[in-house]
C-alpha positions in Angstrom: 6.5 21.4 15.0 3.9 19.7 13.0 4.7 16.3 11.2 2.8 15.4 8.3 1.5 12.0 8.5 4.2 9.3 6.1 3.3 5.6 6.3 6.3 3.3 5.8 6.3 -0.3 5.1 9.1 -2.5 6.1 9.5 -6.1 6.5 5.6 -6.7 6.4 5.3 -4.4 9.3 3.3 -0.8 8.7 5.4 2.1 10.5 2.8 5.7 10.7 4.9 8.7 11.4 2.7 11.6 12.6 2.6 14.7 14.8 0.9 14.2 18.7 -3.0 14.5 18.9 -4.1 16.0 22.2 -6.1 12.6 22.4 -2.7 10.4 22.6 -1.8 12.6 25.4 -3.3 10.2 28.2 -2.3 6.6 26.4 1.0 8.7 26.7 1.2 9.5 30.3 0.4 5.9 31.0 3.8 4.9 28.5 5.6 7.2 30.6 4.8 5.9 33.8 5.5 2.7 32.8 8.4 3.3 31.4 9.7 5.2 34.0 8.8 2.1 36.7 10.8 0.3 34.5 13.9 1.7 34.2 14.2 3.8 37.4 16.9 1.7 39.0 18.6 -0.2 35.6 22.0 1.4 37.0 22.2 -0.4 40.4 22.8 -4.5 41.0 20.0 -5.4 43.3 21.3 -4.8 46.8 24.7 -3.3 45.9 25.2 0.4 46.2 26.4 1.2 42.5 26.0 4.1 40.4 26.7 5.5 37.3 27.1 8.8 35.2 27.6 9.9 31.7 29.9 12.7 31.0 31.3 14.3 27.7 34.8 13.7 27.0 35.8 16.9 26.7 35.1 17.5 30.0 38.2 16.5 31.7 38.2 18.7 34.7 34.8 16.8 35.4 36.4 13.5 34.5 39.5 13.8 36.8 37.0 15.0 39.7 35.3 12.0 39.4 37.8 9.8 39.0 39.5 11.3 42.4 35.8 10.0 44.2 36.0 6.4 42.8 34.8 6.3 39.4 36.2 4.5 36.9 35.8 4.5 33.2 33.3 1.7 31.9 33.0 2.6 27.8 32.5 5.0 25.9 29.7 5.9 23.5 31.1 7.0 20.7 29.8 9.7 18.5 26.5 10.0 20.3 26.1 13.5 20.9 26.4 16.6 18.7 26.7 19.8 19.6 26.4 23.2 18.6 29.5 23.9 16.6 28.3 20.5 14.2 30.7 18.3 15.7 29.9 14.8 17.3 31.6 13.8 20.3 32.0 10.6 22.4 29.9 10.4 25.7 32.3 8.6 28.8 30.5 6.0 30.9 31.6 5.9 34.7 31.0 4.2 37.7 31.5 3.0 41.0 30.6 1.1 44.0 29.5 3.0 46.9 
């Protein structure tokens, strides 16, 4: 998909929305790596076995399964995704110690 370029100024701060150039592709990568190195262990305290997972609430089977293993429900992210039939639903947060 092609963007055409749209400048927006907001607050005294100038915001360019564009499409990729193949020449961004390697600032990118670098963005992603850090990035990445950044938030590869945000769901674990340091030296505590914890882990998390993010499940639809629809999915109660999935819910319950998880529940009989340990998890327990920390929030819930309401409205975050939508699916295919239009709809928006709430995304459950679990987790546990392990």
């Amino acid at each position: 998909m092609v963007i055409n370029q749209q400048i927006y100024h907001v607050k005294g701060l100038q915001y360019i929305i564009r499409s990729a150039h193949i020449r961004d592709a390697n600032e990118l990568s670098h963005l992603r790596v850090q990035l990445d190195g950044e938030t590869e262990n945000l769901d674990r305290e340091s030296g505590e076995g914890y882990m998390t997972l993010n499940v639809l609430e629809t999915n109660k089977k999935a819910i319950d399964l998880y529940e009989k293993f340990g998890f327990e429900v920390e929030g819930v992210l309401k409205n975050d995704k939508v699916l295919s039939d239009g709809k928006f639903y709430n995304t459950v947060v679990m987790g546990r110690f392990a």
